[in-house]
N, C-alpha and C positions, 0 to 999 in steps of 0.2 A: 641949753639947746645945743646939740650936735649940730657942729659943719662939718661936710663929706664935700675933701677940696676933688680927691683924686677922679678926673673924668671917666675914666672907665669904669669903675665902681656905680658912680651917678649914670650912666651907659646901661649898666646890669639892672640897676634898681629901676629906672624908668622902663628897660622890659620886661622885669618879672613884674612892675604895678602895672603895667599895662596889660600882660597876661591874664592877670587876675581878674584885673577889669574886664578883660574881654569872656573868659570862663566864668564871670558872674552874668555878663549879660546872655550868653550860650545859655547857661543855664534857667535863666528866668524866661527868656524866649524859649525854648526849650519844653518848662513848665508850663508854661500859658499853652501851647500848643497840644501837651498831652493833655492839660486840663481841660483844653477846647473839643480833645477826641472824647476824652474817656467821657462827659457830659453833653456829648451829640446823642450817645446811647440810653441817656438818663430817664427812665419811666415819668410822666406828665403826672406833675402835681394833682393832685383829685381829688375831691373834697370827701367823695365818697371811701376813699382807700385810708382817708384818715380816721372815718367812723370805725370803718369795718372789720372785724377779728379775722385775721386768721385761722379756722378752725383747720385739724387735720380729718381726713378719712382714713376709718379703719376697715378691713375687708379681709374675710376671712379664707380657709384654703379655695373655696368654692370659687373665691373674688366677688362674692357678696356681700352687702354695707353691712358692719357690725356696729359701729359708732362713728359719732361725728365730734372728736374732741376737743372743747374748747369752744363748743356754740350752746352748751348748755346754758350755765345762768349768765344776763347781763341785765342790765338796769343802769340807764344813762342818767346822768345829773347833767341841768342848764347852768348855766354860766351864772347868774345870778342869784343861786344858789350853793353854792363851793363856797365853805367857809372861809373866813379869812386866817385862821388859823392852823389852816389846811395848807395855803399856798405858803403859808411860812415855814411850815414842816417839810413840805416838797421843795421848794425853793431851796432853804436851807441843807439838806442833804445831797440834792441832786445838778445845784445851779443859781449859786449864789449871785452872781448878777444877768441871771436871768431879765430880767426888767430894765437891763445897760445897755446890753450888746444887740445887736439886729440878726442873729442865727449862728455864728460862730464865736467865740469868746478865745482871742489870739492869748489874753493874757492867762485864760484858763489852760489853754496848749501849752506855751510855754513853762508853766508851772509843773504842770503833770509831767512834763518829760524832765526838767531837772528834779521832780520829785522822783523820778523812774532813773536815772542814774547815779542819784547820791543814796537811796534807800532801798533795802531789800523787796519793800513793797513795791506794787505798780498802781497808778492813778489812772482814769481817765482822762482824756479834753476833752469829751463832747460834753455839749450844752442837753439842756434838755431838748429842745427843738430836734437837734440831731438824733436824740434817743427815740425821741416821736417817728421822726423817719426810716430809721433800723424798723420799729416796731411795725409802718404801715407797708415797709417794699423792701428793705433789708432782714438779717439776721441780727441776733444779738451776740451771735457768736465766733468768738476769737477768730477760727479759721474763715470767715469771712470778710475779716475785714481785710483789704485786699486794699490796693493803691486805687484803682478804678470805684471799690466801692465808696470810699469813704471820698474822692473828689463829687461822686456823683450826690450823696450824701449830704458834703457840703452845699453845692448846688442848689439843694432842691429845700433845705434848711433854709439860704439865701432868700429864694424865691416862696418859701411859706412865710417868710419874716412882711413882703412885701405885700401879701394877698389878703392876709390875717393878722390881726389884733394879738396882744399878748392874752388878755383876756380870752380869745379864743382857742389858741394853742393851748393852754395850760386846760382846757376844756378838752379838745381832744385825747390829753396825755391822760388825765385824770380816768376821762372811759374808756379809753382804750387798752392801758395796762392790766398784763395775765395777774393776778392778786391769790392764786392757787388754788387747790379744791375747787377747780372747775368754774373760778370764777371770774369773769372780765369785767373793770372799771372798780372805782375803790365805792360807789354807791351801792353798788352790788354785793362786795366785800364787807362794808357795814352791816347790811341789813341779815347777809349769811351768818357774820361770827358773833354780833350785837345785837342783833335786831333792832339796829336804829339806824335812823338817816345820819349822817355827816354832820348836820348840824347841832347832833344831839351827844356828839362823841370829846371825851376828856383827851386832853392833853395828851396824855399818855397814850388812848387809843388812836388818835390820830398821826402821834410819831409811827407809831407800829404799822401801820398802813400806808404811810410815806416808805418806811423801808422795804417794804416785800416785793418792791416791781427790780429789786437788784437780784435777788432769785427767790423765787417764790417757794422751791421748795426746801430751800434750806433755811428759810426765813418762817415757815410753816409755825405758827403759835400752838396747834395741834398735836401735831409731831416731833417740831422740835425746840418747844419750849423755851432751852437756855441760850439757841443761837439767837431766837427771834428777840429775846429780851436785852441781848448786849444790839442788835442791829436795833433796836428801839434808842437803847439809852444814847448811844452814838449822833440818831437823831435829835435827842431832848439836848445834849451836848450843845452841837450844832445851831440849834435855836436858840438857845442860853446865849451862845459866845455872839452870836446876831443880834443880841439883846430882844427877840420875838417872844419871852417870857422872860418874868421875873427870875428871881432865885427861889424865893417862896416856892410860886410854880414847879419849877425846873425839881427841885429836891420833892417836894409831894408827887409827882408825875417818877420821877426817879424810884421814890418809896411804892409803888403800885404795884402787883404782882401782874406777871403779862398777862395769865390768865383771867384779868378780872374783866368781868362782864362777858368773857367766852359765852356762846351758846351751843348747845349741840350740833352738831353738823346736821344737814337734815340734808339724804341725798335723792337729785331729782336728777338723775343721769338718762340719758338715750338709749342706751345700751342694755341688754339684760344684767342682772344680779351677779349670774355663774358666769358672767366673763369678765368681772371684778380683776381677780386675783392673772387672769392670763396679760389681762390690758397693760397693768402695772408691770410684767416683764417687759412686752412690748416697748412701752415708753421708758423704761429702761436700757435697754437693747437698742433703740432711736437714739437715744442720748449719748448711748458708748461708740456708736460706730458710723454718727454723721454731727455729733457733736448740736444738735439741733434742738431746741424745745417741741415737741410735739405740738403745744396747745396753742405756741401761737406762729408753726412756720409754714402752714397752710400745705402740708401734706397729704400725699396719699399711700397708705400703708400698708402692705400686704402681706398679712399673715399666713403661717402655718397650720393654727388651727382648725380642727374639725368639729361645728357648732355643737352637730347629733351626738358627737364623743362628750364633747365640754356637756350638754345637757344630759346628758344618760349618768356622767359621772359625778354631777350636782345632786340629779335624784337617788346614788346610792346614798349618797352622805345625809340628804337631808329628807328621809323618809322610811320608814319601816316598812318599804316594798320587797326589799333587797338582802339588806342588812339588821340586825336587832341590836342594838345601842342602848350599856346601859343605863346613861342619863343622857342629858342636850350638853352637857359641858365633854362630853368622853370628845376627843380630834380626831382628825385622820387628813394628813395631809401625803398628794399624792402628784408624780409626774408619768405621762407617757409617751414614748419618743417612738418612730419609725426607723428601726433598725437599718435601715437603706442609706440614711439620709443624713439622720439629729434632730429633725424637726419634732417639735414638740408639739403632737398633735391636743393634745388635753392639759389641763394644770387645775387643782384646786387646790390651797391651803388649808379649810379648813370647814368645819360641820359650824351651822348656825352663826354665819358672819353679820353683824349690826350693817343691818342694810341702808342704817344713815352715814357710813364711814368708804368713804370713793379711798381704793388703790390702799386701801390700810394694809395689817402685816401679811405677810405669805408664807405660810410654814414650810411649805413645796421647796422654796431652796434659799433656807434657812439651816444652817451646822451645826443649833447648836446643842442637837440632840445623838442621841449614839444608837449608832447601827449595826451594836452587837455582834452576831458571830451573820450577820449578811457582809462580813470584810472580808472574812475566812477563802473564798473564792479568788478574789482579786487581791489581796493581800497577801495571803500564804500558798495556796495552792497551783496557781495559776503561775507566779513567780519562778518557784519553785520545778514548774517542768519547762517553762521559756527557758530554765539559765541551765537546762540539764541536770540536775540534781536526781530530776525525778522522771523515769522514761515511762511510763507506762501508768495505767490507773491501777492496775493489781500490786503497784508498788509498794512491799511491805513497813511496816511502820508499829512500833510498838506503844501501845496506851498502858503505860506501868509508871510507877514511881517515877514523876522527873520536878527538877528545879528548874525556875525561870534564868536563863542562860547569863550566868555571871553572878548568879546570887547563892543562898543558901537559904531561897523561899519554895517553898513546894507550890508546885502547877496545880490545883485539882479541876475534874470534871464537875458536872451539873449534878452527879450521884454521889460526889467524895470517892467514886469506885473508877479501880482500870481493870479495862479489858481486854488485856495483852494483844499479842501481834493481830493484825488486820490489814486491807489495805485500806490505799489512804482513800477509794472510792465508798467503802465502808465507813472509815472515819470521818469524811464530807457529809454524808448519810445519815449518819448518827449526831452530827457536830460534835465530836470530841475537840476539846478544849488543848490537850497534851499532844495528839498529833497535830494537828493549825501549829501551834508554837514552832515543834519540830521544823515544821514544813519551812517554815517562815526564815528560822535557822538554818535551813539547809542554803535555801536562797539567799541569805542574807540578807541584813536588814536594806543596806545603801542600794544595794540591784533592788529589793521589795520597794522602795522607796520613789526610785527611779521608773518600773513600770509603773505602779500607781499615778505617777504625774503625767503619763501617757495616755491615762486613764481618766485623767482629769479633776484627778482628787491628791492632794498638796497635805503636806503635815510641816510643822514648825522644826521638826525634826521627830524621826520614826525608836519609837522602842517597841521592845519585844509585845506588850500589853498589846499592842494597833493588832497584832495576831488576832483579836478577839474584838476588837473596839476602836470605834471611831473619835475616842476621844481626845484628845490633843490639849497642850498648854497654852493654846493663843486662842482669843475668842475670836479674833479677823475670819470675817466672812469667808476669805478665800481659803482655808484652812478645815480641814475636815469633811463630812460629809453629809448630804443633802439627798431628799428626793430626787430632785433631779440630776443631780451630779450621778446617784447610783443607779440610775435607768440609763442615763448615757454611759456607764462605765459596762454594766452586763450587758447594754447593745453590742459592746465590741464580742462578745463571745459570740452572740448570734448570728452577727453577720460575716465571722471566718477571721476574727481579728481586727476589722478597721475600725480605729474610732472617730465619731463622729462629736464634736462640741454641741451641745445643742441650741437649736435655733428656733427664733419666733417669727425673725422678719424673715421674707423673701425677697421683697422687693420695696423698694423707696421712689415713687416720681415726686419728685420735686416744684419749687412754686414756679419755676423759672424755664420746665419743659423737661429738663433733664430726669435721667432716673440713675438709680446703681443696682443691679441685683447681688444678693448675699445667696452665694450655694456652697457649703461647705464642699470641700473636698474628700477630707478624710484623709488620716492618714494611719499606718500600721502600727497599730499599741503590742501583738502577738501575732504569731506563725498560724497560721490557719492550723496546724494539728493542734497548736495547745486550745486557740478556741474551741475544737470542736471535742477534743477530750474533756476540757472543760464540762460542756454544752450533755453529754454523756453523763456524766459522774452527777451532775444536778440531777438531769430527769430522774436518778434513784430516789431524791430528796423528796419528788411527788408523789413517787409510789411506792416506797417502802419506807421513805426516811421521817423527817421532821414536819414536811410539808402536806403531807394528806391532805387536807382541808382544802387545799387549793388546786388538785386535781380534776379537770375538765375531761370526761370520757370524747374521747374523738381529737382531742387536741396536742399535739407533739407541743410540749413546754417544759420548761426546766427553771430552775428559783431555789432560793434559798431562806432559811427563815432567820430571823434575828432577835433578841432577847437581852436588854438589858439588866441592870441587877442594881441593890442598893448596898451603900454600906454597912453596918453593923448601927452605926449610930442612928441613921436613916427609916433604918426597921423599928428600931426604940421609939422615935418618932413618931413612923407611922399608927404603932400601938398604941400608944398614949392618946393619939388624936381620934384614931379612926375604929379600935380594939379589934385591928386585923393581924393579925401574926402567920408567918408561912408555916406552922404544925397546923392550923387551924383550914387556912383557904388555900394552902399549898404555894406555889410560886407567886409573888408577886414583882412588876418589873414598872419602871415608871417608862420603858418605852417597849414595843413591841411590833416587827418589822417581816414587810416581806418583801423581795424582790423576784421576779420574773420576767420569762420573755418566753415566744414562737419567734418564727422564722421573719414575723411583720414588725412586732413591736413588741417593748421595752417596759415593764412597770414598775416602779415602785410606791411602797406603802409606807409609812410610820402610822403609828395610834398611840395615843396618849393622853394624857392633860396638862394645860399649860403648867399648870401647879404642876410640877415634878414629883413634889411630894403623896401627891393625890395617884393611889399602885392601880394598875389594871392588871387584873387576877380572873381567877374562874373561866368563864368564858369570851371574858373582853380577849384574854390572848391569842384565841384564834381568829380577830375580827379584820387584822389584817390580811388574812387571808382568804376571809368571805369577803373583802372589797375587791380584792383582783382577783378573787374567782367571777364576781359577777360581771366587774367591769370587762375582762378578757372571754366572758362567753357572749358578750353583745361584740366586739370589737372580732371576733373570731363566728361567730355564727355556729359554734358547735364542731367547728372543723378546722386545721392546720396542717400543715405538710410537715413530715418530718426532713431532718435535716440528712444530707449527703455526707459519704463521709471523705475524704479528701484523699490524695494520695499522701504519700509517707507514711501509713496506720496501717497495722491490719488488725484482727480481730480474732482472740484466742479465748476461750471457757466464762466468756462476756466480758471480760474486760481488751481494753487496746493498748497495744504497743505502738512506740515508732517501730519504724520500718531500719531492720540490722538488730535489733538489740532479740534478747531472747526471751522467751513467756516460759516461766516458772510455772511448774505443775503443784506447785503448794497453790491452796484456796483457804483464805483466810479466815474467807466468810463466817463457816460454820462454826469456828472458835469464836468469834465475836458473838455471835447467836447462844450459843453456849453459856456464854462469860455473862451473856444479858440478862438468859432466863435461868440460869443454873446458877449451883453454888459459885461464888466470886469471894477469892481468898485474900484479898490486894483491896478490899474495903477498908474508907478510912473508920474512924470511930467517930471522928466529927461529925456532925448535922449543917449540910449546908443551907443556906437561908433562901436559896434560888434555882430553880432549873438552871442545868451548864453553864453556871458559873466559878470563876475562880474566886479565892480567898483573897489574894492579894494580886497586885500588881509587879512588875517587875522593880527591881528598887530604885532606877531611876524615874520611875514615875510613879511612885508606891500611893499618892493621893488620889489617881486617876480611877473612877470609878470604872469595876470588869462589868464584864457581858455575861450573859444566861443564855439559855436556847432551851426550850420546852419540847425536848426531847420525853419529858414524865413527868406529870405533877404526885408531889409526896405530900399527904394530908394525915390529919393525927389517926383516922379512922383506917384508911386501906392505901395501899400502896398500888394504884393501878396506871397503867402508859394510856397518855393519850398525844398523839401526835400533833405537832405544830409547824 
């Protein structure tokens, strides 16, 4: 034992323990009194707020009810019914001495917080009781829990322990909890994915349903299989180490596949069909930028869309009023944005969706298909007059012999043929393959790069190939590009340069009275001249170039078309499977793309089959461009303003200059018209396998499959142009 003789020492220590003493009881008075404030404001316990879902309102641009989500399926279980091997499973994962503590678990608190500063991971303390109460007047999420929320919380945890039986609590958690696919209470959740009551459910399926109220969709048995079967075993763990089953048990339930006893999803949603694939952005876009569950934070949603667009663009797809389709498996997934704004007034991903599968996949803005020479605009050409390189559309440029820059691979076109000097509004026109490269090279890949991301489209890093193709080395989502990434990317030419992100929500009011609205801003991707030189050198695309097909009499528009390619191997493939060879049906391309816009809005197209290996040939390749012709003459009504053209341009023998530089009295044109239909001396002797496509790729990405563009199909019989 220490003796301290020295009196001032003993002086010092008696006032710093007294200090203490006194800043512990400051502080505990202190807490009582903020505890006392912050639970003066606490919502009245209610028996009914503990039954009742949360469901959100969804409302479309009009501000009329689209859906109501989260009050679709429910089915309540009584208390005397709730298996006992249920509450072990709940119990055990969620609140192990649930059935000790009276609404708060101190010794559960303390655990989790030394578990949160000795371990990378983080624990919770709430009890279930507490979770119950997040779920009937709280969030479940992070940024809410707040010092006010969680005293109130406790609180009202406190004051349900008093009111209510255990047996009744673990009654309301059990119906009350979101269990995914639209479903509230795990009664409701059995009879969806089993079709059985609770009490009829194995070991196995009962862990798996204990797990999914921690997040329902990433716990999804549906979609995501291998998370929801490690959050199951974790469960079966859990009740093993509880001793709540055997070992027997525990290893048989362990050996079970998650999917066993699944039943098909059978969907009875509120909502129409064709707002499927928009809704899923929506509660996407809730989740990224209020951090909220939709289904169960009793929202009111305010979208962007435009119903009569979403249904007019459901009946191209899924009807032979419009479009001719040539099986039910051929896709077409599609975005369209308000040039104005971002907002996304229409979305479908895709033709004949299983109309028993809610929020399933959305091709619409999905990357992981290629968009061909539709990059060629915002990749190379557009680049390319932003950073000066290139002043004027009449900008001469030569389609002759070239190697992909740093290699010793030759570049070819979609004909193995060049056809010397042109400008580059001719070679946009055309989609030559050899001037895009150039163009791309003039700008540079890191400046190409860099507008692109202004543009809203991201690569792992950029090679010369991107000239032509949206292909990329990373499969991550945010990498490459997308329907709607390339509808928001050509809105920026429309609208004089700004670009806008695209957006679903506008507005969010909240459970608690409050709202936030989302209005993009926008901000400048290009100079208004290069938008509108741009916006120029396209419209050639609909009326002389590639794009025919999608030419609307009355309608000022401009687009591009896009055409993938297969490899050599790929073509071997498809022969053997399908006895289609390009000497035979002429190009065939596993994706085939269109982009446009007017002065209002933004489209794009992909068509394909999910199979990749499955080619659209013949006349599948113009069908993306019979979907946004039809879609943009109902959206346009037969008529469009054309566009102004801006100061800094003027205008010399059709094509435009900046303002200062000089207009060359060389015309390209008629050489390239020449070189098209006349003798052409600079042909290769190869046979390419694809409209405008190249052989190879550049050598750092030499695997990445090139683009096409159906500039002509070449068939074993006649060699005739048909535009795309």
């Amino acid at each position: 034992m220490i003796t301290i003789k020295n009196p001032k020492i003993l002086k010092w220590l008696k006032y710093v323990l007294g200090a203490i003493l006194s800043l512990t009881i400051l502080v505990i008075v202190i807490g009582g009194l903020l505890f006392a404030f912050y639970i003066s404001s606490a919502p009245k316990l209610s028996e009914a707020e503990l039954k009742s879902t949360n469901s959100s309102l969804v409302y479309d641009g009009n501000n009329n009810l689209i859906a109501d989500l989260g009050s679709e399926k429910r089915e309540n279980v009584t208390a005397d019914s709730i298996p006992i091997n249920l509450v072990n499973a709940i119990t055990s994962i969620e609140d192990k001495r649930f059935f000790n503590h009276r609404g708060v678990d101190l010794y559960r608190i303390f655990g989790a917080a030394f578990h949160n500063l000795t371990s990378k991971t983080t624990q919770g303390g709430s009890t279930l009781d507490q979770q119950l109460i997040k779920l009937a007047y709280f969030s479940t999420n992070e940024s809410d829990q707040t010092l006010k929320r969680k005293a109130q919380e406790v609180w009202l945890a406190l004051q349900m322990e008093r009111k209510y039986t255990k047996q009744e609590i673990l009654t309301f958690y059990i119906n009350k909890v979101y269990m995914g696919n639209g479903n509230y209470g795990m009664l409701t959740a059995a009879k969806s994915y089993y079709g059985k009551d609770l009490k009829d459910l194995s070991y196995a399926q009962l862990a798996l349903l204990a797990g999914i109220p921690q997040a329902p969709s990433q716990y999804d048995p549906y979609t995501q299989p291998e998370a929801a079967q490690n959050r199951r075993n974790i469960v079966l763990q859990q009740m093993y180490m509880e001793k709540n089953i055997t070992k027997a048990e525990y290893e048989a339930a362990l050996a079970t596949p998650v999917a066993d006893g699944l039943q098909p999803l059978q969907q009875r949603s509120t909502y129409p069909k064709y707002m499927d694939n928009y809704l899923k952005q929506v509660i996407g876009e809730v989740k990224k930028e209020t951090n909220k569950d939709i289904f169960t934070s009793g929202l009111k949603v305010y979208t962007n869309i435009i119903p009569e667009a979403q249904q007019t663009l459901y009946n191209i797809y899924n009807s032979e009023d419009y479009v001719y389709y040539p099986d039910k498996d051929f896709q077409v997934a599609s975005t369209i944005v308000d040039v104005t704004n971002g907002h996304v007034i229409a979305q479908l991903g895709g033709r004949n969706q299983d109309e028993n599968v809610s929020f399933g996949t959305n091709q619409a803005v999905l990357t992981d298909r290629d968009w061909g020479s539709t990059m060629k605009p915002i990749t190379d050409y557009a680049p390319a007059i932003e950073s000066g390189a290139y002043n004027s559309t009449a900008q001469s440029t030569n389609d002759s012999v070239y190697y992909w820059p740093g290699t010793t691979t030759q570049l070819y076109n979609w004909d193995r043929k060049y056809n010397g000097w042109m400008t580059i509004q001719s070679a946009l026109m055309l989609s030559r393959n050899v001037p895009a490269v150039k163009a791309l090279d003039a700008a540079g890949l890191d400046y190409a790069r860099s507008f692109l991301s202004g543009l809203g489209i991201n690569y792992p890093e950029m090679h010369y190939s991107n000239a032509i193709s949206s292909n990329n080395s990373s499969s991550e989502a945010k990498y490459g590009a997308s329907s709607e990434k390339m509808a928001a990317a050509y809105a920026a030419f429309a609208n004089g340069g700004i670009y806008y992100k695209p957006q679903y929500v506008n507005k969010i009011e909240f459970s608690d009275g409050t709202s936030k609205v989302f209005e993009e801003k926008g901000k400048r991707a290009m100079k208004e001249t290069t938008a509108y030189m741009m916006t120029d050198m396209l419209k050639t695309v609909l009326t002389y170039g590639t794009g025919t097909a999608a030419a609307i009499p009355g309608v000022a528009q401009a687009g591009k078309t896009g055409t993938s390619n297969y490899t050599d191997e790929e073509l071997a493939k498809i022969g053997e499977k399908y006895g289609l060879y390009p000497d035979y049906v002429g190009t065939m391309a596993p994706d085939e793309n269109f982009v446009g816009y007017t002065n209002q809005y933004a489209m794009a197209v992909w068509t394909g089959y999910k199979n990749r290996l499955t080619p659209v040939y013949g006349y599948g390749l113009e069908i993306a461009a019979d979907v946004y012709r039809n879609m943009m003459t109902y959206l346009t009504n037969g008529y469009s303003e054309d566009w102004t053209m801006p100061s800094g341009l003027y205008r010399s023998g059709g094509f435009l200059y900046l303002s200062g530089t000089y207009a060359s009295n060389n015309d390209y044109t008629n050489s390239v018209y020449n070189n098209l239909y006349g003798n052409n001396t600079s042909t290769s002797s190869s046979q390419s396998s694809s409209d405008d496509s190249t052989d190879s790729t550049d050598a750092t990405d030499a695997n990445t499959s090139t683009n096409t563009e159906n500039g002509a199909e070449h068939s074993a019989n006649e060699d005739k142009k048909t535009n795309h």
